[in-house]
N, C-alpha and C positions, 0 to 999 in steps of 0.2 A: 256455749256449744263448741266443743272441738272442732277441729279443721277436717276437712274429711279427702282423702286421697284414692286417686284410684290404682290399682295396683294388677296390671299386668301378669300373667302366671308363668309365661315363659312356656318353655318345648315339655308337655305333662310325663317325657319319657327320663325327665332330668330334675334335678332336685330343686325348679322351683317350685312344687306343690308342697312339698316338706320344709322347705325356709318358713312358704306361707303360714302354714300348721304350723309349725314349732313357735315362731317368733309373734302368731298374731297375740297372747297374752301379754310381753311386752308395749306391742306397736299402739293398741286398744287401749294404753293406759294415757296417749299424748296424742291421739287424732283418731279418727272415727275412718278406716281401710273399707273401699266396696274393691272386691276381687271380682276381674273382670272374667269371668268362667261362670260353666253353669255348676252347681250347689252338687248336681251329683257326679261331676268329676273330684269334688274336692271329697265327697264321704268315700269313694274307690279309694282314693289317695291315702285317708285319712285308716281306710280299713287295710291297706297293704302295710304301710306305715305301723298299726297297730297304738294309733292314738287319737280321743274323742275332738270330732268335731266340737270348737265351740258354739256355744249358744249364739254368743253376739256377734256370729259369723254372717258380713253380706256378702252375697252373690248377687253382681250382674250378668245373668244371663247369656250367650250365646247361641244356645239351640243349635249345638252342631254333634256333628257324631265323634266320636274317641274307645281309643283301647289303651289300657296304658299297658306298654312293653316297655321296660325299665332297660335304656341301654340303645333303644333299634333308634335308628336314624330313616324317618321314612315320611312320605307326603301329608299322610293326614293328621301328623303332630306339628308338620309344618304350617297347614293351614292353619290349624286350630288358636297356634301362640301368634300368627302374623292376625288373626279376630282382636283374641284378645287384645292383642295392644291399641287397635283401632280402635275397638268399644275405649280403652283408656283416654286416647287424642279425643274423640270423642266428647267424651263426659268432661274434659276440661274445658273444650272449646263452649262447649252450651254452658259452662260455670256450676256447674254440680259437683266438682271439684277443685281444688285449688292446686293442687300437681299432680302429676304420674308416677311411679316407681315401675321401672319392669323388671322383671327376673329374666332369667338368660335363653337366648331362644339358641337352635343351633342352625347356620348360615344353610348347611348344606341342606337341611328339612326342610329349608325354604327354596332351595333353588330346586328341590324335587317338587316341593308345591308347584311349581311353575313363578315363582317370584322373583323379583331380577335385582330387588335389594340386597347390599351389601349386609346390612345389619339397619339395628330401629335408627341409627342417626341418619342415613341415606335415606330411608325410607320418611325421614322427618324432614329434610332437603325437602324431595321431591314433592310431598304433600302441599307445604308451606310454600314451594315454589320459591325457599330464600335461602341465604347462606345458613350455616348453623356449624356451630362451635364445638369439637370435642374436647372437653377437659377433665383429665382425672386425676384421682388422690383422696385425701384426706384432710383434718382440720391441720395438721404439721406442714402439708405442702400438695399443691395443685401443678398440675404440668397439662397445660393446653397443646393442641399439633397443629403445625402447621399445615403439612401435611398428614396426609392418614393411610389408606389400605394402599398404596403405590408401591411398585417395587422401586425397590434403592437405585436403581441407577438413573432411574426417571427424578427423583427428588431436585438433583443440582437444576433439570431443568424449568422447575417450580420459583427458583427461588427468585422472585423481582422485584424491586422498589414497589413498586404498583399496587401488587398483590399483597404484601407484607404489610404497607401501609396500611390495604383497606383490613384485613384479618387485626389487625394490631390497634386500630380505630374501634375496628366492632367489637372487640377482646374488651378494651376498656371501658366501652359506652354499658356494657352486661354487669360488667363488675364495680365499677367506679373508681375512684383513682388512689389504686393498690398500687408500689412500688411492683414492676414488674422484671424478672431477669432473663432477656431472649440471649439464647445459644447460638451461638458460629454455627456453621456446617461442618466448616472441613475441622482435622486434627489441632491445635493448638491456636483454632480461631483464623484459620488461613495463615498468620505468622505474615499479616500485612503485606497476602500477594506473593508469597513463598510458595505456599500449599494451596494455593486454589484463590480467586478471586470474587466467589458469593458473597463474603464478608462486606465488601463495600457497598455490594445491594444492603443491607441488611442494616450497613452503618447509618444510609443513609434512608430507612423507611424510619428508624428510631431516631434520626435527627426530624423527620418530616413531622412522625407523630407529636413529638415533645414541643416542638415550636406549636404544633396545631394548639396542643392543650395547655400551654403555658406552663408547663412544668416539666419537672426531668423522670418523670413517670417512668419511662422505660427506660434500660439499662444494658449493653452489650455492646458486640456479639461477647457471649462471655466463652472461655475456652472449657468444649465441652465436658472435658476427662474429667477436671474438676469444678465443674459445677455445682455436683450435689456432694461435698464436700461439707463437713459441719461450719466451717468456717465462711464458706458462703453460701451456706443454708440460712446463716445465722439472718442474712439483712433481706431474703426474698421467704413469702411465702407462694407466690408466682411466678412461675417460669413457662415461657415458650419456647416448644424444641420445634427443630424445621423437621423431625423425619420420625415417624412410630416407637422405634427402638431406641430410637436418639434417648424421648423422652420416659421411655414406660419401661424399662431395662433397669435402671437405675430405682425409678419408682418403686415396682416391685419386688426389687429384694430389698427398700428400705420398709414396705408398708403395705405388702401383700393381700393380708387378712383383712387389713382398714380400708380399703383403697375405694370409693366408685367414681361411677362415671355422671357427668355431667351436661347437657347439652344445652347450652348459652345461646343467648341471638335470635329466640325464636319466640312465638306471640303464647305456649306456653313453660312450665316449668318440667322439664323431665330429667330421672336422678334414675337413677342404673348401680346394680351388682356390677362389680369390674372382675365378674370372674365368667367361666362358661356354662354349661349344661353338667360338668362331672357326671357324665354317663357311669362312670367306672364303681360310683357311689350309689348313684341312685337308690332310695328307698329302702336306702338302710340305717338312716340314722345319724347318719356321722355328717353331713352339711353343715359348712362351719358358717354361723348366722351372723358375723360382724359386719359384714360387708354391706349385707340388707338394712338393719339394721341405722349402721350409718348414713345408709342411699337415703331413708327416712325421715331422718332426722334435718340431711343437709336439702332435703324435698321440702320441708315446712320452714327450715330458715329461707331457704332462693326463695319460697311464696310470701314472705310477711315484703310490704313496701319498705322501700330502703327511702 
């Protein structure tokens, strides 16, 4: 019997209901998708779209109300993708599922809902009451953050032996013992107290971790600009960056279309599109399906025991 996943629909005014549609003949071929929505938001979708419902389509349910407006940003698409995802946490926790996949919700639909989540990985914090890990990319290369939605100038004051250790502890205990390449902060890696002094937190949370785990596991501060350089891409397929852009700048002009998201450290597995809502597309057809796709596939590798 296939693995079976639950899958998230996303903001219905946004191209996750046509990812879901166009890609569920492939996904149906390597695990068994219940879509967290009710069955006749997906035949609307499915009739604007101008493509047949599949047979082996499941719906779980909802029972809430919806219009689809292709494009509007407004409260009751917000509630409806912040259900959905819940029914997904949900159905893993009770083990009816073995991961979640979400499609893209849009932040602001939610903070019209009245919702005060950043996005599904804050709202997966807050549930779970635990840390939790964002890391995105591809099979070529993952970039975890240290930090995440913070503006830039707050960052330097994140950065602490303390804190680095424990992110860099719980990084490895998710993934197990991946050669890993953590990034400086400042320009040329600090330039040893030239350009900034974060480097020395940082040197010394990868001296802390590596004695912990008896190996030289991690690696840095490495110096940002070249980083994701072919040359030392070549020995990491793991990097952590200390700041959003640091690491997802880079990412996405190497691996745009490939890339999801991932969220580590937590009691389930969830794998994420690393793109948005594409309002501007909606329900015409053009949704480029790599990204889902891949969320999929690296959803059922994170679920099998390592």
């Amino acid at each position: 019997m296939s693995a079976k996943i639950a899958i998230s629909i996303g903001d219905y005014n946004g191209v996750g209901p046509e990812i879901a549609l166009r890609a569920h003949p492939q996904i149906a071929l390597t695990c068994t998708p219940l879509y967290c929505c009710d069955r006749a938001l997906l035949e609307a979708a499915a009739k604007r779209l101008h493509v047949s419902l599949p047979d082996d389509l499941i719906s779980v349910p909802l029972n809430l109300p919806f219009e689809i407006r292709p494009g509007v940003v407004e409260a009751q698409s917000g509630v409806y993708s912040y259900a959905s995802f819940m029914k997904g946490v949900e159905l893993c926790e009770e083990g009816e599922v073995s991961a979640l996949v979400t499609l893209p919700i849009h932040k602001e639909a939610w903070a019209k809902a009245g919702l005060s989540f950043v996005g599904h990985t804050d709202a997966l914090r807050r549930h779970f009451k635990q840390e939790a890990i964002m890391m995105l990319g591809c099979e070529s290369m993952y970039v975890a953050l240290f930090t995440e939605h913070i503006p830039l100038r707050e960052v330097a004051l994140h950065v602490s032996q303390k804190e680095l250790t424990r992110f860099l502890m719980d990084f490895v205990a998710a993934l197990g013992p991946s050669k890993v390449g953590v990034l400086g902060l400042n320009p040329h890696a600090g330039d040893h107290g030239v350009l900034g002094d974060e480097e020395r937190a940082i040197e010394a949370a990868i001296a802390e971790c590596n004695a912990a785990l008896g190996a030289p596991i991690f690696e840095g501060p490495l110096v940002p600009d070249v980083a994701f350089t072919p040359r030392v891409r070549a020995h990491y397929r793991y990097f952590v960056a200390m700041y959003h852009d640091q690491g997802l700048a880079p990412l996405k002009a190497l691996y745009f279309d490939e890339s999801i998201n991932v969220s580590l450290g937590l009691p389930i597995v969830r794998t994420s599109v690393d793109h948005g809502t594409a309002f501007d597309i909606a329900y015409q057809n053009r949704a480029d399906l790599q990204s889902y796709l891949n969320a999929v596939h690296a959803a059922l590798d994170f679920s099998q025991p390592k």
